[in-house]
N, C-alpha and C positions, 0 to 999 in steps of 0.2 A: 248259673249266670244266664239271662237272658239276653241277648245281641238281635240285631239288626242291624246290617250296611249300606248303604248309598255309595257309589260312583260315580262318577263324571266329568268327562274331561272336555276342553275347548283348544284345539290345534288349530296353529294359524299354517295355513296351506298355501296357494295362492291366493286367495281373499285374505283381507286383512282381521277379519272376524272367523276366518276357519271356519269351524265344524262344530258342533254339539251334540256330544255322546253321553248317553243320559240312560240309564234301565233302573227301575224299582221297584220294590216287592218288600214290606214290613208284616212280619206276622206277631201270633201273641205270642210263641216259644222264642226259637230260633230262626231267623232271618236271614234271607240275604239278597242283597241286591247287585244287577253289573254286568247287564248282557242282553242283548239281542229280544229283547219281550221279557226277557226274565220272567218268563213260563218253566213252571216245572214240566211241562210235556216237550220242552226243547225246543219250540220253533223260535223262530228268527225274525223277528220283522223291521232288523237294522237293514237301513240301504247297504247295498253291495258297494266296498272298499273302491276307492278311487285306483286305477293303475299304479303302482308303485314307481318311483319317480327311479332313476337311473344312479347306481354307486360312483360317486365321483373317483377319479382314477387315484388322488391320495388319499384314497380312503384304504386301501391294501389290507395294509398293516395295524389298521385298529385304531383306537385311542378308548378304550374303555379303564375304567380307573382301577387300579387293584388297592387300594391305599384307602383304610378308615381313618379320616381325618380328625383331629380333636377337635372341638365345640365348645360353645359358651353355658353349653346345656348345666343346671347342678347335677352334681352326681345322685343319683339313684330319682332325677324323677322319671315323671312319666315322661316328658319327652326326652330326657336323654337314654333311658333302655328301651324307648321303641327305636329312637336312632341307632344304638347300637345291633337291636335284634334285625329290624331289616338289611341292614349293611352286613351282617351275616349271612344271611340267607344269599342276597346277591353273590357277595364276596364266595359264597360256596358252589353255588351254581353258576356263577361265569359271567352276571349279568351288568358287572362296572361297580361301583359303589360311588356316592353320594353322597355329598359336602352341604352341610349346614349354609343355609340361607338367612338370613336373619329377615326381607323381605319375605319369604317363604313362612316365615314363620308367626311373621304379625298377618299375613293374608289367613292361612289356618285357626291361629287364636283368635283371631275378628270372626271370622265365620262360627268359629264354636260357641261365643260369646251371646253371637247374636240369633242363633237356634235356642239356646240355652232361654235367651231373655224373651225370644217371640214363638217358640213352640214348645213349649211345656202347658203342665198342665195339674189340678189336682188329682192324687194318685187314687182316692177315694178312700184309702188308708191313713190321710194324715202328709205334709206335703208335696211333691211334687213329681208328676211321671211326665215321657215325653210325649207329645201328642202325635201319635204316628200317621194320623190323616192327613194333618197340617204338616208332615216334613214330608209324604209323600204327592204332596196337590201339585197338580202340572201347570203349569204356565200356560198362554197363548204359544210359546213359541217353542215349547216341548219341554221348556227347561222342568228341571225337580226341584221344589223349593226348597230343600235339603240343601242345595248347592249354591241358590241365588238368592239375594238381597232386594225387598221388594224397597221401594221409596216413604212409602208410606207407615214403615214400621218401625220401632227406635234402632239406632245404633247402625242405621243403614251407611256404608260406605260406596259401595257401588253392586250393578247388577250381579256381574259374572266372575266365577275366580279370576281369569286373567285381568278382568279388570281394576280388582282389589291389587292382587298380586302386584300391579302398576302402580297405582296409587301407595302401595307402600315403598316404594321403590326400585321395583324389579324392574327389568326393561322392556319397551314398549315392543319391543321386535318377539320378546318371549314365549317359550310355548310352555304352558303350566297347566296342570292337572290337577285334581282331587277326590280323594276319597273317603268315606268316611263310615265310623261304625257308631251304635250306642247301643250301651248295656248298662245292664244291672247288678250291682256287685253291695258283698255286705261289708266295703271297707272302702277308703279314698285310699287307699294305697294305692304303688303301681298297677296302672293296670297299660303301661305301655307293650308289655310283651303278648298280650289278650288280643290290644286291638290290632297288633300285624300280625299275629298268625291268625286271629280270624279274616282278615281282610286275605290272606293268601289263601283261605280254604273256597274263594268263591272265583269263579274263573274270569269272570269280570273287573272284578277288583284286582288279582293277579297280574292283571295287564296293566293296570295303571302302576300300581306300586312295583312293579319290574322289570316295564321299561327301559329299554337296554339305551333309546335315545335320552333320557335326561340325567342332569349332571349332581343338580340342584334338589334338594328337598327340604318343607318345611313341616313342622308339627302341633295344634293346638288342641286343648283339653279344654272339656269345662265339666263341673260339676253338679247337678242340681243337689235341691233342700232335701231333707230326710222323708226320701216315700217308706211308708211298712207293707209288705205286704199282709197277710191272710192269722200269718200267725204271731203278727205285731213284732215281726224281728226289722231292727234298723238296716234299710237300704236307702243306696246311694245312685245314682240315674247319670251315668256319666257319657260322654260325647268322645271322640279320637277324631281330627281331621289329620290327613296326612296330602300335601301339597311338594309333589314333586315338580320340576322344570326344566328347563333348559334356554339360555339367556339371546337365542335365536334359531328358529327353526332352517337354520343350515347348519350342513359338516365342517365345524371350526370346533378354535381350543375353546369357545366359551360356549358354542352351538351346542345343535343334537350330536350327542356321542355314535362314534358308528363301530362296528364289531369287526375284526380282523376278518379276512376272505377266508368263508370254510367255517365260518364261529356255527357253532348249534349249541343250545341250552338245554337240559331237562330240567324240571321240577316234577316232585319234590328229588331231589338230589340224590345219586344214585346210595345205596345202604342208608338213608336215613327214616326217620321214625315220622310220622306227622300225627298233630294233636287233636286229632279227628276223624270220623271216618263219614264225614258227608260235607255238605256243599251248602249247606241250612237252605236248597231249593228243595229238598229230599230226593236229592241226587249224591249218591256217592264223590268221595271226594278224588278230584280230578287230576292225574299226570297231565302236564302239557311238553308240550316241546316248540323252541321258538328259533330263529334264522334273525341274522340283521334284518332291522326295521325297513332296508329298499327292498328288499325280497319279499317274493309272496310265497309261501310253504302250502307245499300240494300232497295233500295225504293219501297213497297207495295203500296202505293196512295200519290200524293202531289199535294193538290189544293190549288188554289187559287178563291174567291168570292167577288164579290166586293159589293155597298151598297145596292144592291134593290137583292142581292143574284143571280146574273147570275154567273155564272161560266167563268172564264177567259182562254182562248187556251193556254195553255202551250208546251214547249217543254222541256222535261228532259234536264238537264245538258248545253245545247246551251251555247255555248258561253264560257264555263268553260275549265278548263284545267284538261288532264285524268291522263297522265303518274304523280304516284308520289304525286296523290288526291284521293284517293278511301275511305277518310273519308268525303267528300265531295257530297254534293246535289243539287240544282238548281232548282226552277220549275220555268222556263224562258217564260214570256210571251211571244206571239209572235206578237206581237203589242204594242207602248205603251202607258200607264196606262192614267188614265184620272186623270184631273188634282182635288185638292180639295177633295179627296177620299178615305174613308177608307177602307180597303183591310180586309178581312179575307183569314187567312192559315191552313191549315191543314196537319199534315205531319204523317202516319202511315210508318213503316220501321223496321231494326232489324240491329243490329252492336253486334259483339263478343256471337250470341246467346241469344241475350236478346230483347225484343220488346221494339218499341221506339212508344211513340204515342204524338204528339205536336197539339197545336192551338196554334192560336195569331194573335193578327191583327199590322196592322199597317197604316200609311197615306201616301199621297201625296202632294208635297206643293201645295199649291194655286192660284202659276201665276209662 
């Protein structure tokens, strides 16, 4: 399977246009985009996070959802088992779960739609591959056209996801994200469980789709025409947008969700296995640890150990995205992981004045 992902999200802060968080990186294998320069040598050249705004006093006790809601989704396609696979993962690590939007979801399917119709391309084999220059070409104004709608191309609805997301009905006060993957597979089958655990192998995307503030998410696919590759086998060039939100960027019951005083998250979850063992920057693949979204998390030591106890090269945050994550942490391999392997972590840190101290392990698959 070859993948590539895009990221990007648009929070409205106090401007009414927010912010625009954009990183990308397409290669000919494995790809991943969603952080900071998304440099594989780690550096950073997202501006530094604005002050974190102050936990309202009814925020105490939380309101993050523990509840997978039913859906309009059919059973077994691709958007209803990547809704169910992300709502897992949350659901297991602490991070709220996530109720089907039906605006969310024509914002996502409009954007796949229209990648699909203006950046493809002949595969050279016979029809169609995606054209990875034209989904990573940057705008005047940083944007990734992966993410935005130019005027001039068919099927255009509007520039920016929140402003799709609008235009299909979401509300105008909304904070909305997205993310998204495209791969190569020798089936139109599902391939909703591919695109969210690749999207969580990259630390970038991890933030978007895990999000402790949003309530909402939406999901679109698209397909192209039969590309072959080399040895004339029938491939499929398919797209994942995943469009999470939240229905106003304040602590209410339709707003940003906030996390009970004292919440911390790990990923991946402590005994579980992940289907990967890198980050497709050729960075191993990344434990993070995360604090409610008003907090900013200050990292004292974060290791990683693997089974005979050697200590693995880390680099803080790699890969991750800055502007708008300052509850967010990363100990990003700089290699990656060995296959069959159980990992031990360790995370000492401090969020709103209080010491955080974590272990946990976790695996690698096996082939």
């Amino acid at each position: 399977m070859k993948n590539s992902f895009c990221a990007d999200t648009r929070r409205h802060n106090l401007a009414r246009l927010g912010e625009l968080m954009a990183a990308v990186c397409l290669a000919a294998n494995l790809a991943a985009c969603g952080g900071g320069g998304g440099g594989s040598d780690g550096s950073d050249t997202t501006p530094a996070p604005s002050p974190p705004a102050p936990a309202p006093a009814s925020s105490t006790a939380g309101d993050l959802s523990s509840t997978i809601q039913s859906t309009t989704y059919t059973s077994g396609s691709r958007e209803a088992v990547a809704y169910s696979a992300l709502n897992a993962v949350r659901l297991a690590s602490g991070f709220g779960t996530l109720a089907q939007n039906v605006s969310l979801d024509e914002e996502a399917g409009n954007q796949a739609a229209y990648v699909a119709e203006n950046y493809s391309m002949p595969s050279g084999f016979g029809g169609l591959d995606w054209n990875s220059a034209a989904l990573v070409a940057l705008q005047p104004d940083g944007s990734e056209t992966g993410h935005v709608q130019l005027s001039t191309l068919p099927g255009y609805v509007a520039y920016l996801p929140t402003e799709r997301a609008v235009h299909f009905g979401y509300p105008a006060a909304g904070v909305v994200a997205e993310a998204a993957s495209f791969f190569t597979t020798a089936t139109t089958a599902d391939n909703g469980t591919a695109c969210v655990t690749g999207l969580l192998g990259s630390p970038g995307h991890r933030e978007v789709i895990l999000d402790p503030r949003v309530r909402d998410v939406g999901f679109g696919f698209s397909t192209l025409s039969q590309p072959f590759d080399s040895t004339n086998a029938t491939l499929f060039g398919q797209s994942c947008y995943i469009a999470p939100g939240a229905q106003s960027n304040t602590y209410s019951s339709t707003g940003e969700a906030t996390a009970p005083n004292g919440w911390v998250a790990v990923y991946p979850a402590n005994g579980s296995t992940v289907p990967s063992t890198d980050d497709s920057h050729g960075h191993g693949y990344a434990p993070s640890v995360t604090v409610d979204s008003h907090l900013a998390l200050t990292v004292s030591s974060f290791t990683i150990v693997d089974g005979n106890g050697n200590a693995v090269p880390t680099t803080l945050n790699a890969d991750a995205l800055a502007t708008g994550y300052a509850n967010w942490a990363f100990a990003t391999p700089n290699a990656a992981l060995s296959l069959n392997t159980t990992y031990s972590v360790s995370f000492q840190g401090s969020a709103g004045g209080a010491v955080i101290s974590k272990t946990w392990t976790f695996a690698t698959q096996a082939q």
